[in-house]
N, C-alpha and C positions, 0 to 999 in steps of 0.2 A: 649675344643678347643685346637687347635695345637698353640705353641706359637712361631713364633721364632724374637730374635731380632731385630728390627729397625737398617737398617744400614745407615749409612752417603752414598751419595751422592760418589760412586765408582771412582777414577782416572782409566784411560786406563790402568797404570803398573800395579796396584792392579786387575784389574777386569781379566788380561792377566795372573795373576799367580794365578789363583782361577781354581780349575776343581772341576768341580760340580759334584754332585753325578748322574749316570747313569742312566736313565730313563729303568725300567724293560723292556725285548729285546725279553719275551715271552709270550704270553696271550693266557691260556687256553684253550681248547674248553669249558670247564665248566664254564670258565667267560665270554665265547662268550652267551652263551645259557642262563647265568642266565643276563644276559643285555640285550636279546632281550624279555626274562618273565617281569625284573623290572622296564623297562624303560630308555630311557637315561641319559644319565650321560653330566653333562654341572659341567665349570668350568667359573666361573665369577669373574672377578678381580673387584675392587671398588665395592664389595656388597653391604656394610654395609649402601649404603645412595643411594637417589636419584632415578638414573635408573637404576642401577645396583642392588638395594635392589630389584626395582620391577619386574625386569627379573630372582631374585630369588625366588622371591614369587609366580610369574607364572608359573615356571618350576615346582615347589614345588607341585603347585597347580593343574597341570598338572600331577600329579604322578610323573614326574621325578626324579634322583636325583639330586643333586648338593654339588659341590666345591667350597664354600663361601672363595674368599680373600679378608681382608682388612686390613688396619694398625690399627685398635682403637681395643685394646682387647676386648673382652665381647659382642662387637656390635651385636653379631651373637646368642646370648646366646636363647633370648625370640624364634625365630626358630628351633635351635639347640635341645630348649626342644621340640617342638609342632612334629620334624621331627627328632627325633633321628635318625636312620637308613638309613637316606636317604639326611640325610648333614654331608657334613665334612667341618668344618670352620677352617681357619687359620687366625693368624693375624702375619703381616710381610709386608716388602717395596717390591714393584715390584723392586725399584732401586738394589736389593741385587740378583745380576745374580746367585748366589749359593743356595742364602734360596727359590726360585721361583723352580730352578730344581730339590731342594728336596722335595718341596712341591709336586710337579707334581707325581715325583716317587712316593710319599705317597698314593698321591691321586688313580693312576693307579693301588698299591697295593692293595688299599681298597676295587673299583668298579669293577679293570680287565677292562677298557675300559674309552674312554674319546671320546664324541657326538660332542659338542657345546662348543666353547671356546670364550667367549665375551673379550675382551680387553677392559673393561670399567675405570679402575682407570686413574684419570686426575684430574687437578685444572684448573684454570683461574688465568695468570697474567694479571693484566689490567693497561695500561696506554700506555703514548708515548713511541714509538721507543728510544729517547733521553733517556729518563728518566732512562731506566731501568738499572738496576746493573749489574755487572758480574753474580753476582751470582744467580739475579732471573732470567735470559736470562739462566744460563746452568739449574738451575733446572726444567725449565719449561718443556725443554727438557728430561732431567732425568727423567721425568714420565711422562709426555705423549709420545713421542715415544721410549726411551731406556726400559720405563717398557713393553712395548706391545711389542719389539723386543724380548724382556729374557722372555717374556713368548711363543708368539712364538716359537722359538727355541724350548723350553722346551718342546714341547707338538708334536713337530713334527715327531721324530721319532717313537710314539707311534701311530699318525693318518696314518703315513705313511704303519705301519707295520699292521695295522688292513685294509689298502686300502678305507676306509672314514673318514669323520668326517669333520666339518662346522666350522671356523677362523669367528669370528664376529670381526669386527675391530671397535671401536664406535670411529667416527670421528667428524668432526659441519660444521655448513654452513660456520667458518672461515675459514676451507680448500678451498671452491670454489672461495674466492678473499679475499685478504686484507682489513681491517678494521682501520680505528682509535682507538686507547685504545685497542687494542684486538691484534696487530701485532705478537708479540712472542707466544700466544697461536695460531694463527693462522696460523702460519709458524709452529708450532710444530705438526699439525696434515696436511700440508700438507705433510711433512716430513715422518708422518705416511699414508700418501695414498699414496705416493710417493713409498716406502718400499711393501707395500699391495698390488701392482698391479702386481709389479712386483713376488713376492713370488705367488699372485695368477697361474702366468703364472707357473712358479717353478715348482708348486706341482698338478698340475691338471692331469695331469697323474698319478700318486699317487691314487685319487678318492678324494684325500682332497680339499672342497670345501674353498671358502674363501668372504665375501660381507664386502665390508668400507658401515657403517651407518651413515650417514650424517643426524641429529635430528635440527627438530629446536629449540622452545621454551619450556618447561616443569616446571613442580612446584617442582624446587629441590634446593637444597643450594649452587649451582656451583658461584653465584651469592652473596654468602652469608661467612658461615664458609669454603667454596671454593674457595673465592678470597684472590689473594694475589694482594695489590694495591703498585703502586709506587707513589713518593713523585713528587709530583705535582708541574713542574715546571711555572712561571708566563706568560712566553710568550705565551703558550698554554689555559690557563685559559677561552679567548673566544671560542674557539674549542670546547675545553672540555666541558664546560655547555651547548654549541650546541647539541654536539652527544649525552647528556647524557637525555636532552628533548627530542630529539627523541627517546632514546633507551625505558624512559617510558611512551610515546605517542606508540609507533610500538611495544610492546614487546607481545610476546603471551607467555601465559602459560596453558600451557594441565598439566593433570594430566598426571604421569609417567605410571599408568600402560595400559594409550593408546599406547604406545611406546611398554610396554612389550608385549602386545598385537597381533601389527606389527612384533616382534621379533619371538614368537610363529609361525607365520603365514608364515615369511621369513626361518625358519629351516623345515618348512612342505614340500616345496618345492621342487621337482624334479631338478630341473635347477635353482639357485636361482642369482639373478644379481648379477652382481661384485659391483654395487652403488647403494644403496637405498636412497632415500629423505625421510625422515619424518617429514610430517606438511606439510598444505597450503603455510605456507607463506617458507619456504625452496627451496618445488618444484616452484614457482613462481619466486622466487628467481636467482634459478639456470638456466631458462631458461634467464631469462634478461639478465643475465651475460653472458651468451653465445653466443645466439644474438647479443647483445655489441661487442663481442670478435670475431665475423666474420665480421660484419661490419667495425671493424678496418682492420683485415684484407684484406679485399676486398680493400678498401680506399689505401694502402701501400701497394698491388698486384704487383704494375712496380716494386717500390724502392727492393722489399722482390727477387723477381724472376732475378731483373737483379746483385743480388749480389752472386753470383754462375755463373762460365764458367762449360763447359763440360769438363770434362776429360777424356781421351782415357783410354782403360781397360787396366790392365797392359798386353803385347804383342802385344797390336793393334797396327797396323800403323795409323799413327795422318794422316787423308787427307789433 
């Protein structure tokens, strides 16, 4: 396993004086041809657990190769043996914009090409909007969408320069509306579809594809050694044992490698969508809310339309 340091939590000036090491700027024909013989090459951030272990155990399984990232050393070890040759694992913070684009480079070194890029590393803060700290509000941030931006980044010039390759961006139904207990995670993957749609536009001439996965339920520990919870303030107290009977009345739990599954089957694709639902209850989900969100719409049609006059184009004469 490749190791590199756990770094803290980056400032702007620190991350602004950091150049990263250069992502290789020429890829063989020899490494074009021995990738179309070995199979793809996929790089998965948050391996080591969850849905990210199972979209490397499907790749794996798939014949593919894969570029295991995670922070927990070793995590990777029992595959690493079973697939020598055909994983490269590192352990390291997505938050570290410097060790993510040396990894990349390493990784490009190793295979000469990069297929499939999942952005899956993320946790779950949970609790009130009030509640929360400075510092669990930036970190939430810091790994869910600053790590998916730095690996991003990282991986772009080399999709670009080979004219393909698939951006999986693992998003959750908290992107498609606001939640109780769930706010800060769920603004931090809007943030990240936010970023994703628009990079999708970016790079589409390029050939580099890009789909935000929107999952619903699954048997993973996001829930678990995944959450970070906040200190429970008292005026909330009825709320909170509200939403928290529902969450285990309505929760569903699939197994993960139904997901890696769908992931399989969304990089097979010709034309693959810019948003995928996964799970019943997501897609059912997503339509209600949308629904909802025209309906209001329609309802504040006068108020919306009459707060805008027309403006003449600049040189026209106003009649």
């Amino acid at each position: 396993m490749t190791t590199a340091s756990a770094a803290s939590f980056p400032s702007a000036a620190s991350d602004q004086a950091t150049t990263p090491p250069a992502t290789p700027s020429h890829l063989t024909v020899a490494a074009r041809v021995r990738a179309q013989r070995e199979g793809r090459v996929w790089l998965i951030t948050g391996a080591s657990r969850g849905l990210g272990r199972a979209f490397a155990e499907a790749a794996l399984a798939a014949g593919d190769r894969v570029v295991a990232i995670s922070r927990t050393v070793g995590s990777m070890d029992d595959l690493a043996a079973a697939h020598r040759d055909r994983l490269l694992s590192f352990s390291l913070d997505v938050t570290d914009r410097a060790a993510v684009f040396a990894a990349v480079a390493e990784a490009v070194a190793r295979f000469g090409r990069l297929d499939v890029v999942v952005n899956n590393a993320g946790f779950l803060t949970m609790g009130m909007v009030e509640e929360l700290t400075e510092e669990q509000a930036r970190a939430q941030f810091e790994v869910n969408f600053f790590g998916a931006l730095w690996v991003s980044q990282a991986v772009l010039p080399t999709l670009r320069e080979q004219g393909s390759g698939h951006i999986v961006q693992i998003s959750s139904i908290g992107a498609l509306a606001g939640h109780p207990l769930t706010g800060i995670y769920g603004a931090s993957k809007s943030a990240l579809e936010g970023m994703s749609e628009a990079l999708a536009a970016e790079v589409a001439e390029f050939g580099v594809k890009l789909t935000i996965v929107e999952p619903g339920g699954y048997w993973t520990d996001l829930y678990t050694t995944g959450l970070v919870a906040t200190e429970p303030q008292p005026q909330y107290a009825p709320l909170r044992a509200e939403l928290e009977r529902r969450f285990a009345e309505g929760s569903v739990d699939s197994p993960p490698d139904l997901a890696a599954r769908a992931l399989l089957a969304l990089v097979e694709a010709e034309d693959p969508p810019l948003h995928l639902l996964l799970g019943s209850m997501v897609y059912d989900l997503a339509f209600e809310i949308s629904q909802q969100r025209m309906d209001t719409w329609a309802a504040w049609e006068e108020v919306s339309r009459a707060a805008e006059r027309a403006v003449p184009a600049p040189g026209a004469s106003a009649s």
